[in-house]
N, C-alpha and C positions, 0 to 999 in steps of 0.2 A: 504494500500500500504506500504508493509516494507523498512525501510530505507536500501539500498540494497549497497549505498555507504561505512559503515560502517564497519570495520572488526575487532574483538572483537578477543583479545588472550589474555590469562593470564596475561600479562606485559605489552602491548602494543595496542594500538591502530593504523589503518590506516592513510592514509596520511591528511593531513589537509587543508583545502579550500583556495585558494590563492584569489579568488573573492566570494563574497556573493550575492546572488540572494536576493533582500528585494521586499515582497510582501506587496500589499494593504489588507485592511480589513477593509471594513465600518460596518463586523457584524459577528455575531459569524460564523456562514455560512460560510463567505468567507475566515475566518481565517482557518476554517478546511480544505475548497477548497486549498487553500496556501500550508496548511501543506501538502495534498495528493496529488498536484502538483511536491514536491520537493523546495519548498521556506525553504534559510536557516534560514530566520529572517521574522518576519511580525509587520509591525506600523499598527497601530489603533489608533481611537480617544476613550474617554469614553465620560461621559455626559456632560462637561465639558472644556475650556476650547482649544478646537480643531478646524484646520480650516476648518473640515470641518461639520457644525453644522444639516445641514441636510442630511446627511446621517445615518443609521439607527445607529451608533454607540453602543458601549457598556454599560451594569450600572456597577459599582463599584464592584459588586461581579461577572460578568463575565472577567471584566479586570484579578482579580484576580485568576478567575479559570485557564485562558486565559494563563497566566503568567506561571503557573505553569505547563500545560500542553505545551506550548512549552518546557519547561524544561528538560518533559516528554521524550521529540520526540527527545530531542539536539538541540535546534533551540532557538532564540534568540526574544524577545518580548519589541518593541519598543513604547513609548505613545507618542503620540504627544499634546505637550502642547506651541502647536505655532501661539501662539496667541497674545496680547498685554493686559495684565492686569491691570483694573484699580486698582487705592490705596485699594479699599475694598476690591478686590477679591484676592488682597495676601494672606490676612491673613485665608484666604481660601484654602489653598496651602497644608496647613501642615494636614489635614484631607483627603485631597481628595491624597495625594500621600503616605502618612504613610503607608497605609496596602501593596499598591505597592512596597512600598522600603522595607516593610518586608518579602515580598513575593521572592523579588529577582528581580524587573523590571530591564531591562536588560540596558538600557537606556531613556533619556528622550530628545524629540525635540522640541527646543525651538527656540523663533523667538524675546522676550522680553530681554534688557538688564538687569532690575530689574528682572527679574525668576532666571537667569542666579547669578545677586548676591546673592538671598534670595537659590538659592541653596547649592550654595558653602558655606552657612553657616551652613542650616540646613541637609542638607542632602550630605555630602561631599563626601558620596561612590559613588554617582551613575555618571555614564559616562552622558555627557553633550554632543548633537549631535545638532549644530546648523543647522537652517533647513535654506533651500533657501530663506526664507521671511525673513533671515537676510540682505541678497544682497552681500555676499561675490562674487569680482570682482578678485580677485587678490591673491598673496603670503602673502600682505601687509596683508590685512584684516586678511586672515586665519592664521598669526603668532600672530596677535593681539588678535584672542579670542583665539588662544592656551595658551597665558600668560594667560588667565583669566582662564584657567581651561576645556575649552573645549576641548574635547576628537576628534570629527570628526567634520565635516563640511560639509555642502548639500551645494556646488557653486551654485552662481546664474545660471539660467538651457543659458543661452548667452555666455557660453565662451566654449572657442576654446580649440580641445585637446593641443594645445602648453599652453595655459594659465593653464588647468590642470595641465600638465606637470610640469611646474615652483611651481606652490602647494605643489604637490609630493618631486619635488626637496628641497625646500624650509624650511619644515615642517616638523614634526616629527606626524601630525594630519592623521587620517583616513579620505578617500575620499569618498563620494556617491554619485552620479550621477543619475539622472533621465534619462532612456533608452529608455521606453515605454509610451507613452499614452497621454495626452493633455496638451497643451503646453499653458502658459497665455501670453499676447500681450507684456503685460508689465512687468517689473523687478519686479521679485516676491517683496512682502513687499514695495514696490512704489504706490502701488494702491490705488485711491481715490475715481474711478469712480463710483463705485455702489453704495459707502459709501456716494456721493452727491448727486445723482440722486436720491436714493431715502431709503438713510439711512441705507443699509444693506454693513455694511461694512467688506470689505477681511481679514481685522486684526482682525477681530473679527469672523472670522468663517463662516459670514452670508452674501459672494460675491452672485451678482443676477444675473452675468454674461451679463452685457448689453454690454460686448468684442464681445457677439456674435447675436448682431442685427444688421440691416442693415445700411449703412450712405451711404451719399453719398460725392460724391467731384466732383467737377464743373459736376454736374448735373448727375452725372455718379454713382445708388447705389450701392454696394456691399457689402458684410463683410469684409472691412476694417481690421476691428479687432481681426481676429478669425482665427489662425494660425493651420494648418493640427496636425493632431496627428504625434508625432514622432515613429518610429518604427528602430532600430539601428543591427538588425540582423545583416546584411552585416556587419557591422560594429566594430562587438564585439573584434576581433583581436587589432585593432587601440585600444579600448578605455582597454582592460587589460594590453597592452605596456604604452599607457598614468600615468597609475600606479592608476587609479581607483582601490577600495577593495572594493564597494557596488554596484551594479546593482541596481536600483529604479524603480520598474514599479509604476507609478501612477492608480489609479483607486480609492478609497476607496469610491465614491459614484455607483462603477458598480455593475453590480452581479455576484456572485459565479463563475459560469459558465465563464464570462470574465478571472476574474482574476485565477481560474485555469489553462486555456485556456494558456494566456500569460503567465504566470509561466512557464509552462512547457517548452514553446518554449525557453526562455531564459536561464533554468536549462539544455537544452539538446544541445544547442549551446554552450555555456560557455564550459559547460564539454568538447565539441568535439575540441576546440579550446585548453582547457590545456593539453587534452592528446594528440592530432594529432596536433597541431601546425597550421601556415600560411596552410602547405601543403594538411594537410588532412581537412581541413577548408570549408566548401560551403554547403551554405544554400538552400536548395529544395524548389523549387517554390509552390509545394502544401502546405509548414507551414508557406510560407510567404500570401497564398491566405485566409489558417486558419484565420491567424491574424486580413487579410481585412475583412473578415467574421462577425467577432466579434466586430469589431469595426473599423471605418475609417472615415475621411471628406475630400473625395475626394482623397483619395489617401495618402502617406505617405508622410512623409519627413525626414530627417537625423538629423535634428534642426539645432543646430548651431553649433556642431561640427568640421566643417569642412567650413562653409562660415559665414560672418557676418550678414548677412540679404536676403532678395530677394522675391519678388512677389512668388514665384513657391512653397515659404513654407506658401501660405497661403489657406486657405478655402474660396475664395471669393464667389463661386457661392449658396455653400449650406453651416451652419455650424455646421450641426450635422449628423449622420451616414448616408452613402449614399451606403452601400451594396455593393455589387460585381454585375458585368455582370451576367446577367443570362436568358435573353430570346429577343428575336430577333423576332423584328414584319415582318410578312411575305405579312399579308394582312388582311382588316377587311371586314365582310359584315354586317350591323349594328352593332347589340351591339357585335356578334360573332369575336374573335378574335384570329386570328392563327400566332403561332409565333415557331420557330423553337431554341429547347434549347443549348445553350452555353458552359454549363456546368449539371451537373447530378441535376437532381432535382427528391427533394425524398417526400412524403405525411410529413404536416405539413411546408415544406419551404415557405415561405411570399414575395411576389414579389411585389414591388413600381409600381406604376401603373403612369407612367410619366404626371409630373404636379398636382399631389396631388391629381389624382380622383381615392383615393382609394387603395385597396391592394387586392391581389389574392392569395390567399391559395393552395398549391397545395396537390389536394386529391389523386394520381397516382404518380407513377415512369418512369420518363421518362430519357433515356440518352442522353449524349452529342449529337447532330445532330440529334434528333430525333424530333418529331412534337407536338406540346402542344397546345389544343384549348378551350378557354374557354370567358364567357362573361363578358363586362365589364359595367360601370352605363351609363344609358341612358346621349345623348349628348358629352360622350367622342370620341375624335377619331383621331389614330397615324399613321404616316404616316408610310410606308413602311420602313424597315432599321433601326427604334427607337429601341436602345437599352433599356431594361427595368434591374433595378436591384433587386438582392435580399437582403432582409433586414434581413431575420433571417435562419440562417442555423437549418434545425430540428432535424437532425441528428445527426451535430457537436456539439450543447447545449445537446443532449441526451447522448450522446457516453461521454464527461465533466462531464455530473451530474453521470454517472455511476464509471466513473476510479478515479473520482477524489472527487468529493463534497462529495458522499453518501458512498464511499467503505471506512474502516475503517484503518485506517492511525495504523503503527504499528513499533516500534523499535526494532530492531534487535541487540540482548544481548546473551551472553554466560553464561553454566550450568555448573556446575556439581555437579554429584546426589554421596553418597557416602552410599550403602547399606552394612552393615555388622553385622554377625552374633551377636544378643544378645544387640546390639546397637543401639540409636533412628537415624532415616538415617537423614541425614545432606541432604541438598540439598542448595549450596551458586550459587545466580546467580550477576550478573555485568553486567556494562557498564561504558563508559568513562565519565566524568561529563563534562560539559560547553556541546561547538554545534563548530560546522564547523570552525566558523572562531573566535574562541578561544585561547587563548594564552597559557595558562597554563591549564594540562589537567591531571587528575587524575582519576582514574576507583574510582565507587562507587558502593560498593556491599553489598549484605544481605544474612544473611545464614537461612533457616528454620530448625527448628530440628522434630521429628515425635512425636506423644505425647508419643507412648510405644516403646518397642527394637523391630527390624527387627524379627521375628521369622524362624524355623527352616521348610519348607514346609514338609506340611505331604501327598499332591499329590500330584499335578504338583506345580514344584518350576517356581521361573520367568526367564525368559531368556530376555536377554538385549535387542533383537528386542521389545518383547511386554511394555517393560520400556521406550526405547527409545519413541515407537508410542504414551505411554498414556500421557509422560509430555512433547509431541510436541503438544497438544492438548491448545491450546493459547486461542483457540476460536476468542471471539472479545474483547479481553485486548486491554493493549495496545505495550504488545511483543509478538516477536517468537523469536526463536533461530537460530543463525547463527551457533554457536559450542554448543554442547551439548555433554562434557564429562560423563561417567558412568563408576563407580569404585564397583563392585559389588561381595561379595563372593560366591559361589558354592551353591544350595539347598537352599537359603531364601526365603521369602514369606513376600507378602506385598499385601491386597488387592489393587482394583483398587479407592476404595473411600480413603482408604489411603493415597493411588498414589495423585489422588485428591486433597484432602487437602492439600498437604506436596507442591503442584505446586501453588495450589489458594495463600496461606499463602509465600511463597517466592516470587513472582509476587506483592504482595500488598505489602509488607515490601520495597522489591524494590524502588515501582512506591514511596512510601513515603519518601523512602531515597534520591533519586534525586532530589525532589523536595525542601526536606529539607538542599540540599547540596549547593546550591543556595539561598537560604534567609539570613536573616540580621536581624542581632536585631533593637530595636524599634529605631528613631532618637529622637532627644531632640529637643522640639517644642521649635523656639525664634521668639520675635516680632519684625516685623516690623521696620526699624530704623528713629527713632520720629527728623525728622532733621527741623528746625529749618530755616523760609525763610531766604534769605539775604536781605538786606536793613532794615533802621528802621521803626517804628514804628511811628505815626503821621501823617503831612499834607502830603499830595499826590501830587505831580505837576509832570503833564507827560512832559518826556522827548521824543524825536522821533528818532526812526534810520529810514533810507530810504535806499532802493538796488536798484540801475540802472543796468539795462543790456544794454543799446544802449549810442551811444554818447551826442543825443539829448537829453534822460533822463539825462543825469550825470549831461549838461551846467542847464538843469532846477531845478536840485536840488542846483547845484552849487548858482544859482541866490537867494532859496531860503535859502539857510543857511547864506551868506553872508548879506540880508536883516536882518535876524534874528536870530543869531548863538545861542542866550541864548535857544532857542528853540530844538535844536537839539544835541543829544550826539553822532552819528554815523552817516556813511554812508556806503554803502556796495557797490565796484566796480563787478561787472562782470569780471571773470579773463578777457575775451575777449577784454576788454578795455586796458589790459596790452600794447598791441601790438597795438593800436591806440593812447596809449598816445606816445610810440616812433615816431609815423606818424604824428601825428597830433598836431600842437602847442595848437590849442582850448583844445582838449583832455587835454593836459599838465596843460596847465594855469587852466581848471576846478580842477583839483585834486590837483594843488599847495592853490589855491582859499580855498579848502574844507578844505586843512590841516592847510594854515594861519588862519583860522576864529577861531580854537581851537578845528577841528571838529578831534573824528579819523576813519582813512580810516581802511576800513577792504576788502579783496578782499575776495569772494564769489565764491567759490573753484566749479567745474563743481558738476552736480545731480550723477555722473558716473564716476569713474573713474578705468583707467584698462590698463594694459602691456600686448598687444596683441601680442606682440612675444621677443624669446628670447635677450637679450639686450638691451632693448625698453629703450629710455631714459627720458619717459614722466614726471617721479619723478623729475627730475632737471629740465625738463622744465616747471613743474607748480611751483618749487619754484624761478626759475627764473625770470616767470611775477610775482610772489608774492613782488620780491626784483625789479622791476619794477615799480610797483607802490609805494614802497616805504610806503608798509601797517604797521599798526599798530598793524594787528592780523588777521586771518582768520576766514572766517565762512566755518565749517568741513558741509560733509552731508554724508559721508559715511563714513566707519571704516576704509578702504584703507587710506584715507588719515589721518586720526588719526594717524598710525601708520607708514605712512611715516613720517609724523612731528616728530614723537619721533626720530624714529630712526635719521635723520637728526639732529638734538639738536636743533630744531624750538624754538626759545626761550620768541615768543611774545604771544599776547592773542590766545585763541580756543577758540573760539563759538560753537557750536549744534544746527544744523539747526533746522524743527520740522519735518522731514523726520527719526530721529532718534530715535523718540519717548522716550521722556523721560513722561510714561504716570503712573508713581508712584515713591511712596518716594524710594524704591527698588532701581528702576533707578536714582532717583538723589543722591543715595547713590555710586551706581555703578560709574558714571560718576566724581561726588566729588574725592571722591579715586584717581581719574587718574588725578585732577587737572585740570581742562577744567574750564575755566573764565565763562561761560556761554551757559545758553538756550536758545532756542524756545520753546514755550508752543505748542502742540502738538493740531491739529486741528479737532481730533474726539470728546475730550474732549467736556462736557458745562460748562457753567460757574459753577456750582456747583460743580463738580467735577475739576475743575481747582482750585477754593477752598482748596477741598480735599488735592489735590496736593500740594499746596501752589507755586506761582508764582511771591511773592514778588521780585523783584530784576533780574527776568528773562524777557521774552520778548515773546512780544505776538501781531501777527499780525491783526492790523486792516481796512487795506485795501492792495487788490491784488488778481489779476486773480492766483489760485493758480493751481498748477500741479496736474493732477487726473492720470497721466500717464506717466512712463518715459521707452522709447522701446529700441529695438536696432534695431526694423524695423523703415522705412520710409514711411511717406504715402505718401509722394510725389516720391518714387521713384515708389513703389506698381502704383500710380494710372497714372504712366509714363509721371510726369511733374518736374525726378529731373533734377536741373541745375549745383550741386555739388555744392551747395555755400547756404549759411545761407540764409532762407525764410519762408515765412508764408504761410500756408494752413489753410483750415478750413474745417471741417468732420462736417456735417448737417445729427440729427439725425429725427427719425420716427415724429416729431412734431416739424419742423422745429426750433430747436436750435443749435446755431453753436458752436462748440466747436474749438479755435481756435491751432493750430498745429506748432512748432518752429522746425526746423530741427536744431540741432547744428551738424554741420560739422566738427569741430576741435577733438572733443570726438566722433561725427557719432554714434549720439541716438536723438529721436526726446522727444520734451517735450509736451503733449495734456493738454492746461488748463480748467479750468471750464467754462461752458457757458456764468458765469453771471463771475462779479468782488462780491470779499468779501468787505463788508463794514459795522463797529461795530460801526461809529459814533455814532448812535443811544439808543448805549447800554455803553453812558458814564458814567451814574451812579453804575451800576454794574460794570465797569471795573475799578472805583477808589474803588469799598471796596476791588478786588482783587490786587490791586495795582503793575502793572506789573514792572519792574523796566526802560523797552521800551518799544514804543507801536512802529508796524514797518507800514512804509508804502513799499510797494512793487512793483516796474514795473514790466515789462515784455512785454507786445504790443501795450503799450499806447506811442503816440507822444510826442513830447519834449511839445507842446503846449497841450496838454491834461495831463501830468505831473504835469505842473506848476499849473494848476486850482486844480486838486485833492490833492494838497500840499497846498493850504487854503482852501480847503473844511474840510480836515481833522482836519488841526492845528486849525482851528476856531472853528469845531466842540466839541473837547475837552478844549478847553483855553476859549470858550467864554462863556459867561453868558447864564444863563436859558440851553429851549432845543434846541439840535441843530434841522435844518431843515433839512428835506430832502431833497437827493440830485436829482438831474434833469435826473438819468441815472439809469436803473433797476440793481438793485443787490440782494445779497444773504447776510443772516447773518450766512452762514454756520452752524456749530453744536453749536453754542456757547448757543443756545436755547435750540434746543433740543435733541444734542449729539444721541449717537449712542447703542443700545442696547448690 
C-alpha cells in the first residue's frame, strides 16, 4: 500500500500531520498491519522490560530491523520501557537500548523515575515519552517531568478534555491520548491487584487481569471491574481542538487483523476531520459496526472524556468480546434451529450460541432478512426472539489480512533518470527524511551512476515511454514513484538489464541512506549512581510513624504517643481531618496533643489529585488544610503535587509515599536531586532486594490494609447504593474474600484495599539488618478501638524481647518474602 499522502518535489515536500495516529504492535505482524493501515508511529515492547510481557513481542534484532524500517516508510518507532526497574536491571539498560539508540529509536516510554534519570544521563538524544503508568493528573504533573526532560506525556487515560486542555495550555510537552480499545478500572500505575492476589504484577508487565472476574456487592455478582472498551470516533473533532498530537489505539496483545482494522478507521476519520472540518465531519454507521466486529464488551463507551465516571461505561454482564447482533431465533424443533438473519452473514462467520452452549459456523450466505437453519448441542434450547451474536467477522479479518497485513507496504519517492550520449546515466532518486509529525525535514537522496556510457543505438533507440515503464517496475521494494523525471538525449541505447541494475542499485543506496539518516553514534555507557543510605551505621532502635484517616484513629494514636512519645517520630493526618479539626474540639486537642509530645505532624496529601476545570482552585485549597493543620511536612503521592509544592515555595518537609516507587538507586538518585526529605520503600520489592536498594533512613511499612486500587469509578455508585458522602463497600471475590472499598468524595475516586491487613511483625529480625529509618503503621478501616490494640501489637512486636507472637487476626506479609518476578 503506497504512502499516497506524501508528495515529493525537488524542494519541497507536502503538508505535515497536525495529529498522529500511534499504532499497537505486540509482533512483527502487527507492526507491518500498522504500517499498511496508514499508522504514522507504532510502540512495541521487545523482550524486555515492557508492560506488556505476554504478548508475542519483539527480540533485539527485530526491534532493530523494526526501527529502521519504519524509517523506511516515514513513520516513527516507539519502545516501551514502562515498566518499574529493579536496582539490577539498570544496569541492564545500556545493552539492551545501545543498538536502538544507534539505530535511530524514535522514542522511548517510560513509567520508572530512575529510567527516566539513568536516561538523561546516558542517553540524552533520545525523546523521553512518559507513558500513562506514570498517572499524570494534571498541568502540574506534566510541567514537572517536562523540567526533567521529558518530551511528551501519555495523561492518565480519567481526564477530561478540559483537563487536556489546560496541559496543552500549560506546556510546551507533546500530548497522546488513548482513543481506542481497553480501558483499566484503575489509575494506570496505581495497581496492586494482580500483583497481590497472586504475584503477577502490572508494573512489571505481568497484570493477570483479575479487573475482569466477577464480584459481587451485597449479594448482587457482576464485573464490577471491567470497564467497556473505548471507541472515540464520534468524537475525534472535540479531542484535535483539545490540542491532542497522538491518537493511541491500544491493542499490543491483539492480532494483526485488529489493529489494522482500527488503524485504518482512525487514519481515515482524522484525515476527514482536518480537511473537511466540524462540517464535513460524520462517521458511517457500517465503520463504526466494523469496529464492534473486531472487538467490543458490550458495547462502547466514550471513556472519560467527556463524564467523570458512571455504570453505563462498564462491562458488567460479560467482560470480554460479545460480537455484534446477528441472528434472530424464530423457532426450534429439537436440536433444529431456525432463526432469521440480522445482518449478512457470509461462510466462515462464528455465531455465540447464547449461554455458552457453543458456536455455529456458518457454511452459506445468507442476507439481511433472510432464513438460516441449523442445529444446535443436545439439551440446548432458546426461546423465540433470543438475539444471538456474532463473534468473528470472516470476511472482515479476510478483506484486513489482504489490504493491509499481507499487501506490501510501499513509499512513494521521486526520480530522475538523466540519459546522455557517451555518458554513465545518472539516475538520483529522494524523499523527505523524518515521518509525518516531524519537525525539521530535509529530503534525503542517492544518485546511481551506470557502470559504462549511455551508447549510441544502432536499431531501435529508446523512447521515454519504454524508460518510463521499465524503472516504474518497483516490484515488491519498498518504493514506487510518485514523480519520475527523465532527461534523455535523441538515438541512445541502454538495455533493459541495464535499465535494471541502474533502478535495483538506486532503490538500495536509497533505502540505506534513510535509514542511515536517522541513526546516532554509539552512547557512553555510565554506572549506576553508588548512593550511599542515610542514617548511620550501628545499633538499630525502631522509631514508628502512624497515618490516620478517621477521627477515631487520630484520638487512638493520639493516646498512644502521649503514653509513649520516645517511641514515635511521626504521625500522618489525612488531609480530610483538616476540616474536622476546625469542627471538632476533640479533633483539635488530638493534633495539638500529637504536636506537644514532640511528635511531627505531616498531613497525607489525597492518592489523586486533579483540576477538573478551568480555574479550579483545588491547589490553594489542599494547601490550605495543609496550613490547617499546622503540619510539619507532607507526604507527596503523586507528581501533581510535587510540583505544586514547588511552584508555591512549600518550604517544609516532602515525603514519597510508596505509590511513587522509588524501586532503584536511579530513582533515589532522581528524587535526591529534587530534594525530597524522604521515602517509602516500595511494596513489590522483598527484603533482598530492598537491600539492594538500600533503605537505611527511609520508611517502610509494616502494618496496613494497603490500596491495590485507586479509580475514578465508584462501586457504590455502579452497584446503585451511592449516598454522595464518604463510605464503605466491600467487593466479595470468586472465593469468598472481601476486599474492602473507601469512596473519597472530596477528590471523587474510590480507594479498593487488600483483603487481608499487611503485617511484618514477624519478620523483625530481617527488618533491623535493613534498618528502615520508620517502620509505619497505617489505618485506613480499622476503629478507633481496633487502632489502639494494633498500636501495641506492633510496638511490642518490634521493642520487645525474643519473638514476637502472632497476632489473633489473618494477615498477609505481602512481597516482603517473596516479591515479584
Amino acid at each position: 500500500m503506497a504512502e499516497r499522502d506524501r508528495i515529493c518535489t525537488a524542494g519541497d515536500c507536502a503538508q505535515k500531520r497536525t495529529v498522529e495516529i500511534l499504532a499497537p504492535a505486540g509482533s512483527y505482524e502487527s507492526f507491518r498491519a500498522a504500517l499498511g493501515a496508514g499508522a504514522d508511529a507504532v510502540y512495541a515492547g521487545g523482550p524486555r522490560f515492557g508492560a506488556r510481557a505476554f504478548a508475542d513481542n519483539f527480540t533485539q534484532e527485530e526491534l532493530v530491523r523494526a526501527v529502521g524500517e519504519a524509517h523506511l516508510f516515514g513513520k516513527k518507532f516507539y519502545l516501551t520501557v514502562n515498566t518499574l526497574l529493579k536496582d539490577h536491571e539498570i544496569a541492564d539498560l545500556y545493552d539492551y537500548l545501545e543498538p536502538l539508540y544507534e539505530a535511530g529509536l524514535d522514542a522511548v516510554i517510560v513509567q520508572d523515575a530512575g529510567v527516566v534519570e539513568y536516561m538523561r544521563e546516558v542517553f540524552p538524544g533520545m525523546d523521553l515519552h512518559a507513558s500513562t503508568q506514570m498517572t499524570v493528573t494534571g498541568s502540574y504533573g506534566a510541567r514537572f517531568l517536562e523540567k526533567q526532560g521529558v518530551t511528551r506525556v501519555v495523561p492518565a487515560r480519567e481526564l477530561s478534555l478540559g483537563e487536556i486542555r489546560q496541559i496543552r495550555e500549560e506546556t510546551g510537552l507533546e500530548i497522546e491520548c488513548f482513543v481506542h480499545g481497553a480501558l483499566c478500572y484503575c489509575y494506570s500505575g496505581q495497581c496492586l491487584l494482580s500483583s497481590m492476589i497472586g504475584g503477577r504484577s502490572g508494573n512489571r508487565g505481568q497484570c493477570a487481569q483479575p479487573c475482569r472476574l466477577p464480584y459481587s456487592v451485597d449479594g448482587k455478582k457482576k464485573y464490577y471491574l471491567s470497564p467497556k472498551d473505548i471507541c472515540t470516533l464520534e468524537i475525534i473533532p472535540d479531542l484535535v481542538d483539545a490540542g491532542i498530537d497522538s491518537f493511541k489505539i491500544e491493542g499490543r496483545m491483539k492480532k494483526p487483523e485488529y489493529v489494522a482494522g482500527v488503524t485504518s478507521m482512525y487514519r481515515k476519520y482524522t484525515d476527514l476531520y482536518l480537511e473537511k472540518g466540524r462540517d464535513g465531519f460524520k462517521v458511517l454507521p457500517e465503520d463504526r459496526e466494523m469496529l464492534m466486529d473486531l472487538y467490543n464488551r458490550g458495547g462502547f463507551s466514550e471513556g472519560y472524556y467527556k463524564k467523570h465516571n458512571g455504570r453505563e461505561m462498564m462491562a458488567l454482564d460479560r467482560p470480554s468480546h460479545t460480537g455484534v447482533p446477528a441472528l434472530k431465533v424464530r423457532s426450534q424443533k429439537g436440536r433444529e434451529l431456525r432463526c432469521t438473519a440480522l445482518t449478512d452473514i457470509r461462510p466462515g462467520d462464528v455465531v455465540d450460541i447464547t449461554g455458552g452452549k457453543g458456536n455455529y459456523t456458518a457454511g452459506s450466505e445468507v442476507r439481511a432478512g433472510g432464513t438460516l437453519s441449523f442445529l444446535v448441542q443436545k439439551g440446548t434450547r432458546l426461546a423465540p426472539g433470543t438475539v444471538l451474536k456474532r463473534m468473528r467477522n470472516e470476511t472482515l479479518i479476510r478483506n484486513l489480512r489482504e489490504t493491509c497485513v499481507e499487501k506490501t507496504t510501499q513509499r512513494e519517492i521521486c526520480g530522475r533518470l538523466v540519459l546522455k550520449m557517451s555518458e554513465p546515466a545518472g539516475f538520483t532518486v529522494w524523499c523527505m527524511s523524518g515521518n509525518q509529525a516531524g519537525a525539521a525535514r530535509n529530503a534525503v537522496s542517492y544518485t546511481a551512476k551506470s557502470d559504462g556510457a549511455v551508447q549510441k543505438a544502432q536499431n531501435r533507440p529508446l523512447d521515454e515511454e519504454r524508460v518510463r515503464a521499465q524503472i516504474m517496475k518497483t516490484g515488491n521494494t519498498e518504493f514506487c514513484f510518485r514523480e519520475l523525471d527523465i532527461h534523455m538525449d535523441e538515438g541512445v541505447f541502454m538495455s533493459v538489464q541495464q535499465i535494471n541494475t541502474l533502478r535495483r542499485a538506486a532503490l538500495e543506496g536509497l533505502k540505506k541512506a534513510v535509514i542511515a539518516d536517522q541513526s546516532r553514534t554509539a552512547a557512553v555507557r555510565k554506572a549506576a549512581p553508588d548512593l550511599p543510605d542515610r542514617g548511620a551505621d550501628g545499633e538499630w532502635s525502631p522509631l514508628f510513624s502512624v497515618l490516620a484517616e478517621t477521627e477515631e484513629q487520630l484520638q487512638a494514636v493520639r493516646d498512644a504517643v502521649v503514653q509513649a512519645p520516645e517511641l514515635f517520630r511521626r504521625v500522618y493526618a489525612d488531609l480530610a481531618l483538616a476540616e474536622k479539626t476546625e469542627r471538632s474540639k476533640e479533633v483539635k486537642k488530638a493534633v495539638q496533643d500529637i504536636r506537644d509530645a514532640g511528635i511531627e505532624l505531616f498531613a497525607a496529601l489525597p492518592w489523586i489529585f486533579r483540576r477538573e476545570e478551568p480555574g479550579d482552585d483545588r491547589g490553594a485549597e489542599l494547601l490550605r488544610k495543609v496550613d490547617i493543620l499546622g503540619a510539619d511536612g507532607v507526604l507527596i503521592r503523586n507528581y501533581e503535587q510535587y510540583q505544586l509544592l514547588e511552584e508555591e515555595g512549600f518550604d517544609k518537609k516532602t515525603d514519597l509515599d510508596h505509590n511513587l516507587y522509588v524501586f532503584n538507586r536511579c530513582g533515589k538518585a532522581f528524587w535526591n536531586r529534587l530534594g525530597v526529605s524522604g521515602f517509602s520503600a516500595p511494596e513489590e520489592l522483598n527484603a533482598r532486594e530492598l537491600g539492594e536498594l538500600g533503605i537505611r533512613g527511609a520508611e517502610l511499612t509494616v502494618y496496613g490494609y494497603l490500596p491495590v486500587m485507586i479509580s475514578a469509578q465508584c462501586i457504590a455508585k455502579t452497584a446503585g447504593r451511592c449516598t454522595h458522602s464518604p463510605g464503605l463497600t466491600f467487593l466479595t471475590d470468586r472465593l469468598g474474600s472481601r476486599f474492602p472499598v473507601k469512596n473519597q468524595c472530596d477528590y471523587c475516586y474510590n480507594v479498593i484495599y487488600n483483603t487481608l491487613p499487611l503485617y511484618l511483625g514477624m519478620q523483625k529480625e530481617e527488618i533491623r539488618r535493613l534498618a528502615p529509618g520508620m517502620l509505619r503503621i497505617q489505618f485506613s478501616i480499622e476503629t478507633g478501638e481496633q487502632a489502639g490494640k494494633i498500636l501495641d501489637l506492633v510496638t511490642e512486636a518490634f521493642l520487645g524481647g525474643g519473638s514476637p507472637s502472632a497476632p489473633d487476626f489473618e494477615y498477609t506479609q505481602g512481597h516482603f518474602r517473596r516479591g515479584v518476578s
